[in-house]
C-alpha positions as CSV (number, residue, x, y, z in Angstrom):
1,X,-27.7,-6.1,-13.1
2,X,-30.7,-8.3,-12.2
3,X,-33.4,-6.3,-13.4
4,X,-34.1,-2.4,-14.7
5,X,-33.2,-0.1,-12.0
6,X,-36.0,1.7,-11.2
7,X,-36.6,5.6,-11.9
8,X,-33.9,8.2,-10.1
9,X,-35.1,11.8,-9.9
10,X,-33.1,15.0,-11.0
11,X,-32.6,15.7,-7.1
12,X,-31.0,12.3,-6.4
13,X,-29.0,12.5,-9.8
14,X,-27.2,15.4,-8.8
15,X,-26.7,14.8,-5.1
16,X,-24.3,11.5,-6.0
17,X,-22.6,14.1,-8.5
18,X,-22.7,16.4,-5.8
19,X,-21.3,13.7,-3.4
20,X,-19.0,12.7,-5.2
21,X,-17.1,16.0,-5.7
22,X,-16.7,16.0,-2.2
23,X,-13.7,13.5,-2.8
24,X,-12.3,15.5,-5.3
25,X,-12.3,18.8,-3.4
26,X,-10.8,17.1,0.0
27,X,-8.1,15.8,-2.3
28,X,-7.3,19.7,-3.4
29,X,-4.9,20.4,-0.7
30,X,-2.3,17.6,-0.2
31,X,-2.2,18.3,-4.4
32,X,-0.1,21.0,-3.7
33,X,1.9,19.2,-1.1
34,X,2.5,16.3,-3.0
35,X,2.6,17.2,-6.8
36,X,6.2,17.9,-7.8
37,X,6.5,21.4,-9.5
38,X,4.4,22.0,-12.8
39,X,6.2,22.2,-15.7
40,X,4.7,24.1,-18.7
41,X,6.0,25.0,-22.1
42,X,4.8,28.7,-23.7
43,X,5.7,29.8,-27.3
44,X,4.6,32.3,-29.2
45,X,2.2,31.0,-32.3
46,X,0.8,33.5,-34.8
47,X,-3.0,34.2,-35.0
48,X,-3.1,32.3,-31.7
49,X,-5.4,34.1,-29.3
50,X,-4.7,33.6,-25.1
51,X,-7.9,33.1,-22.9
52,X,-7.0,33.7,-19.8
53,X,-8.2,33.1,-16.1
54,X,-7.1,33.4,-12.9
55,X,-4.0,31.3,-11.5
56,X,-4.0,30.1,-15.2
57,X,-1.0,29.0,-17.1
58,X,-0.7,28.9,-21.1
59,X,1.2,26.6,-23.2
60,X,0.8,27.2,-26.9
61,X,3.2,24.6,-28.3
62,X,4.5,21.8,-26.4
63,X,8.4,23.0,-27.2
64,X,10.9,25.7,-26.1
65,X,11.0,28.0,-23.2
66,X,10.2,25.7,-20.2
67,X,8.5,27.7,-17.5
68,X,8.3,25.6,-13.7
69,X,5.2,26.7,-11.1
70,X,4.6,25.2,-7.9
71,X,1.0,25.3,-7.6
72,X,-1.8,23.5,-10.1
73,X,-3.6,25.6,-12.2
74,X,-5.7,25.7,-15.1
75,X,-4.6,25.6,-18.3
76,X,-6.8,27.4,-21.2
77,X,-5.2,27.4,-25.1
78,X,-7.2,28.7,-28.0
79,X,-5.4,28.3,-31.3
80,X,-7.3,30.7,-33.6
81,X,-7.4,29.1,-37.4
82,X,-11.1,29.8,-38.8
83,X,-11.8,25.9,-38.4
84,X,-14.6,24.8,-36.2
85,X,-13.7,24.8,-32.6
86,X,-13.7,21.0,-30.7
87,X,-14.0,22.0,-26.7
88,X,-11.1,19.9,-24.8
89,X,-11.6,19.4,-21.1
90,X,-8.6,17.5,-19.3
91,X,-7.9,16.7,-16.2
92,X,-4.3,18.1,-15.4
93,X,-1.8,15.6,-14.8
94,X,0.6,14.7,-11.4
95,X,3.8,15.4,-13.0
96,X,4.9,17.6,-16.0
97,X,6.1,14.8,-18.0
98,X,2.5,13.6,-18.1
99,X,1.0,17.2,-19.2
100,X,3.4,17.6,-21.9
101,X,3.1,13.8,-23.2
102,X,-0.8,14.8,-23.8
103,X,0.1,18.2,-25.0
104,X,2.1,16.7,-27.6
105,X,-0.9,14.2,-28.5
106,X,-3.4,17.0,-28.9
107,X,-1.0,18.8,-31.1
108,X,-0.5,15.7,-33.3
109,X,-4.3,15.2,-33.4
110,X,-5.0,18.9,-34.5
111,X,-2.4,19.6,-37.2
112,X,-3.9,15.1,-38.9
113,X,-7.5,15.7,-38.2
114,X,-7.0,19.9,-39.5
115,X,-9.1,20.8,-36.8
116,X,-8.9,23.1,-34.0
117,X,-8.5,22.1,-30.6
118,X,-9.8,24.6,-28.0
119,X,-8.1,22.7,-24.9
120,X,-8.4,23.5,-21.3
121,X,-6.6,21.6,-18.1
122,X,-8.1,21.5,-15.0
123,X,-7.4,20.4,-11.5
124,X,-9.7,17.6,-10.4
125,X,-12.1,19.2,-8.3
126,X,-12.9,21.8,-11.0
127,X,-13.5,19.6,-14.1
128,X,-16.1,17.5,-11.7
129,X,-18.0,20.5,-11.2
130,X,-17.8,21.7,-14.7
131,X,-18.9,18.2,-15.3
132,X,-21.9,19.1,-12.9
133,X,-22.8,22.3,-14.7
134,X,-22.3,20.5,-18.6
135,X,-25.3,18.1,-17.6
136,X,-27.0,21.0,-16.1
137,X,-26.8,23.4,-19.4
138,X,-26.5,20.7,-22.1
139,X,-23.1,22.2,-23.0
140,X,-21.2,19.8,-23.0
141,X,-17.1,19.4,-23.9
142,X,-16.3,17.4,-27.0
143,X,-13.2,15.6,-25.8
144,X,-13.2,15.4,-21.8
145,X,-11.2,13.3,-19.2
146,X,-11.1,12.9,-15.6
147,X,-10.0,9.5,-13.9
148,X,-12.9,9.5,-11.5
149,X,-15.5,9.3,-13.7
150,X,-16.1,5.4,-13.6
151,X,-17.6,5.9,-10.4
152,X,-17.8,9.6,-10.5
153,X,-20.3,10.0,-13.1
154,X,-20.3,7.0,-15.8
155,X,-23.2,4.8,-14.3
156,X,-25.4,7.8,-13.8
157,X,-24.5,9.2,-17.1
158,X,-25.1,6.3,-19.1
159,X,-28.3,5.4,-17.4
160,X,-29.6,8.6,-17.8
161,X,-29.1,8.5,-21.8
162,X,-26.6,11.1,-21.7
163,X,-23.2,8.8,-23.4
164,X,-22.9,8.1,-27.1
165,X,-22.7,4.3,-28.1
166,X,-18.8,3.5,-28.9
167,X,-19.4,0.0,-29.5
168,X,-17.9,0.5,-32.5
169,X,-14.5,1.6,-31.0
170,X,-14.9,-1.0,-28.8
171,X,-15.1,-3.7,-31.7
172,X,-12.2,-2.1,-33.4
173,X,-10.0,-2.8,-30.2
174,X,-11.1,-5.7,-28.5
175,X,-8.6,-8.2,-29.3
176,X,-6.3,-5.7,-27.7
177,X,-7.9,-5.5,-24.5
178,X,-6.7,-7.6,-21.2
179,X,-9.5,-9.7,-19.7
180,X,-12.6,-7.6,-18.2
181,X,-12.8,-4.9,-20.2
182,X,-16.4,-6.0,-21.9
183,X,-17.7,-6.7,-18.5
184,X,-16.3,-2.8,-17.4
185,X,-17.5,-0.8,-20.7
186,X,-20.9,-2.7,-21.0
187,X,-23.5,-0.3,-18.8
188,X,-27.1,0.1,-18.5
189,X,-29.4,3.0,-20.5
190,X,-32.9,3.6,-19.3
191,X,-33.6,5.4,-22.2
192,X,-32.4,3.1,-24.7
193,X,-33.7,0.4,-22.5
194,X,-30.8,-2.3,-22.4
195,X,-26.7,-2.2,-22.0
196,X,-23.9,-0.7,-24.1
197,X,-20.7,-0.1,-24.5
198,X,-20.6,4.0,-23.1
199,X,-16.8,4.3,-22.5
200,X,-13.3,3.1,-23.7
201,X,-10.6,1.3,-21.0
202,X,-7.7,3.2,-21.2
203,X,-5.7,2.6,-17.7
204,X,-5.6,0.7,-15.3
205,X,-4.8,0.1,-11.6
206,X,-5.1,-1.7,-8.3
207,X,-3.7,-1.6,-4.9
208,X,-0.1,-2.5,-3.2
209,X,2.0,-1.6,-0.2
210,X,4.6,1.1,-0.3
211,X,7.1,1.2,2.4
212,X,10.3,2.5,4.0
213,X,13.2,-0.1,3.4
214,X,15.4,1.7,5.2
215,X,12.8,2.0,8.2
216,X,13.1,-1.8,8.1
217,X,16.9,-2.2,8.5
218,X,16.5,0.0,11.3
219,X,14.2,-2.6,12.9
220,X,16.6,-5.4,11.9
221,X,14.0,-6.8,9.9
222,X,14.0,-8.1,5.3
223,X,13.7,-5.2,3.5
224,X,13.1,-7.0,0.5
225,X,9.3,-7.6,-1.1
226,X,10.0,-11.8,-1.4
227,X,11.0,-12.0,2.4
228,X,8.0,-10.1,3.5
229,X,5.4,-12.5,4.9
230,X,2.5,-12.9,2.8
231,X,0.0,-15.3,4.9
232,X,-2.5,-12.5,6.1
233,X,-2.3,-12.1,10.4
234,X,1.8,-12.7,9.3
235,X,1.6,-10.0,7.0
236,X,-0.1,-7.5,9.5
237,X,2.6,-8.9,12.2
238,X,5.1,-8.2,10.4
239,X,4.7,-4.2,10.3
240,X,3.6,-4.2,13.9
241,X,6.9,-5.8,14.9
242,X,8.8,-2.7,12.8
243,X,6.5,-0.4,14.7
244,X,7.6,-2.4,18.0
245,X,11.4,-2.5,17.7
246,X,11.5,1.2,15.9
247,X,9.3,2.3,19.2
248,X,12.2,0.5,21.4
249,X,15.0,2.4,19.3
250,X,13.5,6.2,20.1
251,X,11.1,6.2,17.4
252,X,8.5,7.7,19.3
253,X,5.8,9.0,16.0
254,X,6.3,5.9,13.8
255,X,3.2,3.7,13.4
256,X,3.9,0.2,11.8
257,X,1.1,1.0,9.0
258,X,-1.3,3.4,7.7
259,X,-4.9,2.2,6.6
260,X,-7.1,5.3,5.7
261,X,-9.9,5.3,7.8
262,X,-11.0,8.4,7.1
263,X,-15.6,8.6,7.5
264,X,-15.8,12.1,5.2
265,X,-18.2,11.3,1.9
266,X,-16.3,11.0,-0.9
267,X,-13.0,9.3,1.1
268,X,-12.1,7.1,-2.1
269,X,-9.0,5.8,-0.3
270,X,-10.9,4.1,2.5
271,X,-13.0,2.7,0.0
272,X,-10.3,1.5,-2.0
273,X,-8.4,-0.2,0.8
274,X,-10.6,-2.1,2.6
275,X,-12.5,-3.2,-0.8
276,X,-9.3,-4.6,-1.1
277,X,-9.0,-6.0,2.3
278,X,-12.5,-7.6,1.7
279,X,-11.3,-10.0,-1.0
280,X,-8.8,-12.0,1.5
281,X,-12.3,-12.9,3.3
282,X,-13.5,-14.0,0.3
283,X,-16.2,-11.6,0.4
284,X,-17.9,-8.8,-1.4
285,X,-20.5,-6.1,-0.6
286,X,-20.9,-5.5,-4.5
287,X,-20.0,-8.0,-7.1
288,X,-18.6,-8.0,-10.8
289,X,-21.8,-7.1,-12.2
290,X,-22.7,-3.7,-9.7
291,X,-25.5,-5.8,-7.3
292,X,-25.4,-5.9,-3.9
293,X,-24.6,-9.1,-2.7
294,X,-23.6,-7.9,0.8
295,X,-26.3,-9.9,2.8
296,X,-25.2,-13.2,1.6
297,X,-24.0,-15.2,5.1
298,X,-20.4,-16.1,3.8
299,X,-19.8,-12.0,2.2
300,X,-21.1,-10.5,5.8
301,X,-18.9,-12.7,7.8
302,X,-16.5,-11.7,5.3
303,X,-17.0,-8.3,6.3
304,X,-17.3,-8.7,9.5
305,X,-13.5,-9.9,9.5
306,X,-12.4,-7.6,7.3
307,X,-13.8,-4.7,9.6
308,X,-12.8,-6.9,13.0
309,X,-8.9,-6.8,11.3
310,X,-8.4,-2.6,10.4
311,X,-10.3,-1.3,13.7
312,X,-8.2,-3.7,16.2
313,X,-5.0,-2.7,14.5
314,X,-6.1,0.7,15.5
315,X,-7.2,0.3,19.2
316,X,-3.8,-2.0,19.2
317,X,-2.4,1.5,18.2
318,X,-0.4,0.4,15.1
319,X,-1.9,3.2,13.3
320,X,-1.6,6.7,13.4
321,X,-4.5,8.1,15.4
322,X,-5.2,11.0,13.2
323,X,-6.0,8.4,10.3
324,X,-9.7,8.2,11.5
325,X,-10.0,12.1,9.9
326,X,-7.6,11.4,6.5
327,X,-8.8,12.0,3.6
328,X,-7.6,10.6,0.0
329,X,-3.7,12.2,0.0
330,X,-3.3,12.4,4.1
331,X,-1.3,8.5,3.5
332,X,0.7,9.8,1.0
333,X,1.3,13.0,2.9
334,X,2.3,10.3,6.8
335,X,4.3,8.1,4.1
336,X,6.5,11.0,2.9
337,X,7.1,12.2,6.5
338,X,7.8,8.7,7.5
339,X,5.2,8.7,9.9
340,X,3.9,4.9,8.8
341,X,6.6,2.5,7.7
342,X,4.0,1.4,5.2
343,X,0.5,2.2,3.7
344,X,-1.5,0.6,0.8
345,X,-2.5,2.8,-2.2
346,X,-4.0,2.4,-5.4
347,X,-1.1,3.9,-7.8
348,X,2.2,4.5,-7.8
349,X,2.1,7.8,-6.9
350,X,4.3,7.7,-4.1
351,X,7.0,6.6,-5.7
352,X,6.8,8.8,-8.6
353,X,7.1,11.2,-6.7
354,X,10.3,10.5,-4.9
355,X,11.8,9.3,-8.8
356,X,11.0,12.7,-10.1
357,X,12.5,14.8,-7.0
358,X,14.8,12.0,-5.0
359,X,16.2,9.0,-7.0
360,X,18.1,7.4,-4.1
361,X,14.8,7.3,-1.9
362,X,13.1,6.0,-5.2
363,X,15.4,3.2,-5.4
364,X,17.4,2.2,-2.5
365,X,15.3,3.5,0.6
366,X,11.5,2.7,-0.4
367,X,9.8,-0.6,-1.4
368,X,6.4,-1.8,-2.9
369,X,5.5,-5.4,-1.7
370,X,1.9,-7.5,-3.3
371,X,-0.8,-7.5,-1.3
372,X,-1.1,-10.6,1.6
373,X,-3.0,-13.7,0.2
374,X,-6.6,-14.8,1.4
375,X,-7.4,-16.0,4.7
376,X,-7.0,-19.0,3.2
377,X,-3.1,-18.8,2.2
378,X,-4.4,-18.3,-1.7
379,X,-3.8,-15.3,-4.0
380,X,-6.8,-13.1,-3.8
381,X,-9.2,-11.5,-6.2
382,X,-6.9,-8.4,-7.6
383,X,-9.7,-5.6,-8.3
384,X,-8.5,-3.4,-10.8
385,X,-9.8,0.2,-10.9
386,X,-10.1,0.9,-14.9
387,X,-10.0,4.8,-16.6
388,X,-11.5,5.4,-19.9
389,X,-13.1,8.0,-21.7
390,X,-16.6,8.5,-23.1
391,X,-18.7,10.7,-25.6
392,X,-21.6,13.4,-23.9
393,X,-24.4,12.2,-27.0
394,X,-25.0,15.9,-26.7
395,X,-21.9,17.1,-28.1
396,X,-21.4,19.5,-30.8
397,X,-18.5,17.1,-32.3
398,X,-19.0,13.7,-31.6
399,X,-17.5,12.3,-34.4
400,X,-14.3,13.9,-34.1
401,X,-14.2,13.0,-30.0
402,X,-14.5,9.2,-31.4
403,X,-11.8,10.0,-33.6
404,X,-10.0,11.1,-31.2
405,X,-10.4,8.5,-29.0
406,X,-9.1,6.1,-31.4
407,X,-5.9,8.1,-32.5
408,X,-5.4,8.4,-28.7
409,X,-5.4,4.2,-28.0
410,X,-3.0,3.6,-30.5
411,X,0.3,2.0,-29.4
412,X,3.1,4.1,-29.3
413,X,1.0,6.9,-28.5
414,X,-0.8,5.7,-25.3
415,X,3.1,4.1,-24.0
416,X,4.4,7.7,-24.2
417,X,1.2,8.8,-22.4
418,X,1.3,6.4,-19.5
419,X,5.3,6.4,-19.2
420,X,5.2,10.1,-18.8
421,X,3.1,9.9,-16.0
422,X,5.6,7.7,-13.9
423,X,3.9,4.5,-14.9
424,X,1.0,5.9,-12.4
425,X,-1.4,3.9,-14.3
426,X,-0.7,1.1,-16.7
427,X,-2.4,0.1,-19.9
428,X,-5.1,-2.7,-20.7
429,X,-3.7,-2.8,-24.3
430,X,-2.3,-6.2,-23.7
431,X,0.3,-4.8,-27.0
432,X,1.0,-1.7,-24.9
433,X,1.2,-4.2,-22.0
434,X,4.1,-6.4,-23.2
435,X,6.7,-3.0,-23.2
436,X,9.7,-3.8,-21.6
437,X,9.1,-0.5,-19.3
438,X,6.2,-2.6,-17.3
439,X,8.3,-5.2,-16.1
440,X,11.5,-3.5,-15.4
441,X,10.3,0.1,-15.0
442,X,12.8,2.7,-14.8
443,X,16.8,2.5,-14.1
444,X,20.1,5.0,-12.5
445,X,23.1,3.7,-13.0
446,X,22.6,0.1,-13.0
447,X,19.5,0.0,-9.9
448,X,17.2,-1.8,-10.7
449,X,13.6,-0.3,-9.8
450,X,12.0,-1.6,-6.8
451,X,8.1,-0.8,-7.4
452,X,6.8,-1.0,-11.5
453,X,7.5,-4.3,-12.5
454,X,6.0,-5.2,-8.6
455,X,3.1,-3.1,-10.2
456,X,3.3,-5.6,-13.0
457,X,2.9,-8.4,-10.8
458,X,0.2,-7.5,-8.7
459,X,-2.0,-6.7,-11.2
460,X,-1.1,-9.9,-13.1
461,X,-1.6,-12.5,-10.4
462,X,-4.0,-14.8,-9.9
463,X,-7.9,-13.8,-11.5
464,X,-9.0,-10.2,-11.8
465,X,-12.7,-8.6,-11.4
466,X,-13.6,-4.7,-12.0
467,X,-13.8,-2.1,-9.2
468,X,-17.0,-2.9,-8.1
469,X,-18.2,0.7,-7.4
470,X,-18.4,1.6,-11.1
471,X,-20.9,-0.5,-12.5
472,X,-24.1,0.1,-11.0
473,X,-25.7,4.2,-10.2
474,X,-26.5,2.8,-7.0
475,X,-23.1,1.4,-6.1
476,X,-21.6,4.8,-6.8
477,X,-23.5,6.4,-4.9
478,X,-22.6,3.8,-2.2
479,X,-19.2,4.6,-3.0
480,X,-19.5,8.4,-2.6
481,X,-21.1,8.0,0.7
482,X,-18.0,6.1,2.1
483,X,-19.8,3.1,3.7
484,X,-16.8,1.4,4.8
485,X,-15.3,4.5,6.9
486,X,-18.7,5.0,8.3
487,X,-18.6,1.1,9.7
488,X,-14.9,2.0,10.8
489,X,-16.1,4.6,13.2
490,X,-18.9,3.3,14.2
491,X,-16.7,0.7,15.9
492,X,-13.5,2.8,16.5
493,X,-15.8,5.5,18.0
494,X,-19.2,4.3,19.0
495,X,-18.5,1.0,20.3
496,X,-20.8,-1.0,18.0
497,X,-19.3,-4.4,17.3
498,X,-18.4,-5.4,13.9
499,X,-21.4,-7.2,13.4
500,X,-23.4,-4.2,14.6
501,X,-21.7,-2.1,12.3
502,X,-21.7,-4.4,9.3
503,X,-25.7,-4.7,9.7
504,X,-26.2,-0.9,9.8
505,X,-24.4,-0.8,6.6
506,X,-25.9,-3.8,4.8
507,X,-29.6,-1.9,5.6
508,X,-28.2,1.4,3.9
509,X,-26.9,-0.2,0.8
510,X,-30.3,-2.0,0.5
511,X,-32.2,1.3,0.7
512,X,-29.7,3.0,-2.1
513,X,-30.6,0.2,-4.3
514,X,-34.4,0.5,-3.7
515,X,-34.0,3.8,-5.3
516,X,-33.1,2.3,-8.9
């Protein structure tokens, strides 16, 4: 940050919170289509009193009876002991074996710290607005967790004074850290007048291509990652020639690949992909410190190819024409149905869910293949989007949140975490790092797995910079408002040229950062 953003009143505040649940809510839907049943765990616990609420679940312990749902609900536990209550609010996980790892932490925590945990799990799009309505009060949860709060919430947060300093935790951890995590944790306070370290890394991600293998052999083309092109128009080629020859052989509703191009506020995939997309230009509307640098000759022209490239593979028509109205899950949702024989995403959850309900798609009919190089024929910038937690400086029990936070980061304890969710997101503990499970993910019978250890790869390749969306209020609000599907339609729809389009753009980001 160049200089002290300016002033943001309570009006603006809330509308980029209010923004940004608009990603979480359009997300809401395909949860149910995608998520794999919900396992929960109930047993009866004496003195334990049940809160309940509608289309709520309750686990008490995380052991015995085993109780599967099929749609995500809110989970409320009070454990009555006469100790002082610590207010949990977690957001609920993909897959059960994720939910019951954390179940199993908070249990841990409760019965070493002799505390009581009052811990509630909540879909996304509820635990941003109870988020909303925490700042609002000055209620706020002693232990909380969503992983859209680094653009969500955590610039705006932490400029506004609201996050406790955990500088300390930081300190305690840094060796451990992968590269970038100073530059990630390190925001600006208006109050306090400088930076500081207002949230932990935990996770970590970045984007790759899922696709249909067996798609592929149907088009007489490699189904294997190394035999996929990787020079940039090749790359692109190569799935319209799969589209091509599967349109030859009958396959009337399969599109060679499936951008998000969705315009809504709040579309995080668009944003996510064509961020990516951006760095084979060598160009950047935000850079590794949260200023806009999108005017710069060499990061418009940039742009301009990076939005000349997704909106001609469209009016080419090698992408599904309903992906100008998708939203966050609707490429998951055309994956699954085989509509696209490939799409980009930013975890690995659509292959988890295929290991959790279809091994043999999992690891003989689907693939995950690296990103293509720059423009250039170099390995591009990998962006990694990085989830952490952070302390309201209004909570009742700040101490015990930081305690918390460190029991949570310790080795063993954060592997089981991550594992359990599928290897969805992987750790920037570089000791949590070096498991085995990273680099050769999971295995059936002696097959090998075709997408974590590619995970591995992509994130470890070449040099790495933070998603730039979280580091700056103004960028997130940038983010929220979906810039790059805006530019998409205006092109797509509207009939501006990429330059036109690019323009319009630049002018609005330079407005949102007049506002800081």
């Amino acid at each position: 940050m160049s200089q002290e953003p300016k002033k943001v009143d309570r009006r603006n505040f809330l509308y980029a919170g209010l923004g940004a649940v608009a990603l979480v809510a359009i997300g809401a839907a395909a949860y149910v289509i995608m998520n794999p049943p919900v396992v929960t765990q109930t047993t009866t616990v004496p003195t334990t009193t049940v809160v309940t609420q509608p289309t709520t679940t309750v686990i008490t312990q995380p052991t015995t009876t085993v109780v599967t749902t099929t749609v995500p609900t809110t989970t409320v536990t009070t454990v009555t002991t006469g100790k002082p209550t610590v207010t949990v609010w977690w957001e609920k996980g993909y897959y059960a074996e994720e939910d019951k790892a954390m179940w199993e932490i908070f249990y841990e925590f409760q019965k070493k710290y002799d505390v009581e945990l009052d811990v509630s799990f909540y879909p996304s799009e509820d635990l941003q607005k109870k988020l909303i309505a925490a700042v609002d009060s000055k209620i706020f949860p002693d232990i909380w967790y969503t992983r859209v709060a680094s653009w969500f919430c955590d610039p705006q947060y932490a400029y506004n004074g609201l996050y406790e300093d955990l500088s300390d935790i930081f300190e305690e951890n840094r060796d451990r850290y992968i590269s970038g995590m100073y530059e990630w944790a390190n925001l600006y306070n208006k109050q306090a007048g400088k930076r500081g370290i207002y949230r932990i890394p935990i996770q970590m991600t970045t984007g790759f291509f899922h696709y249909w293998k067996d798609l592929l052999k149907e088009a007489n083309l490699p189904t294997e990652p190394e035999e996929i092109p990787r020079k940039l128009y090749e790359f692109f080629d190569f799935w319209k020639t799969a589209q091509d020859r599967l349109r030859a052989k009958g396959y009337k509703d399969v599109y060679g690949i499936g951008f998000c191009l969705g315009a809504a506020s709040g579309t995080g995939d668009t944003m996510g992909h064509l961020t990516y997309l951006e760095t084979r230009f060598y160009s950047e509307f935000i850079n590794s410190s949260g200023e806009f640098v999108g005017d710069k000759p060499s990061n418009r022209q940039g742009l301009i190819e990076t939005l000349k490239l997704v909106t001609d593979l469209y009016k080419q028509g090698y992408q599904p024409t309903g992906a100008l109205t998708w939203k966050d899950p609707d490429n998951n949702v055309a994956y699954h149905s085989k509509t696209v024989v490939c799409t980009p995403n930013a975890t690995t959850s659509i292959p988890a869910a295929q290991y959790f309900s279809n091994k043999d798609n999992y690891f003989d009919k689907m693939g995950t293949c690296l990103w293509p190089l720059t423009v250039k024929g170099e390995e591009a910038l990998t962006t990694l989007h990085i989830i952490g937690l952070a302390v309201f400086a209004g909570a009742k029990n700040k101490k015990i949140a930081k305690d918390f936070i460190r029991f949570f980061v310790q080795k063993d304890r954060l592997y089981n975490y991550l594992r359990g969710g599928g290897g969805r997101y992987f750790p920037v503990y570089k000791d949590v790092l070096q498991e085995a499970f990273w680099t050769t993910g999971f295995t059936d019978s002696g097959r090998k797995d075709p997408h974590i250890p590619m995970v591995y790869k992509q994130l470890t390749i070449g040099e790495r910079r933070p998603y730039p969306y979280d580091l700056h209020p103004a960028a997130s609000r940038v983010q929220v408002e979906n810039w790059w599907g805006k530019a998409v339609h205006r092109v797509i729809l509207d009939g501006k040229t990429p330059e036109e389009a690019i323009d319009e753009q630049i002018a609005y980001a330079k407005s949102e950062y007049a506002k800081w």
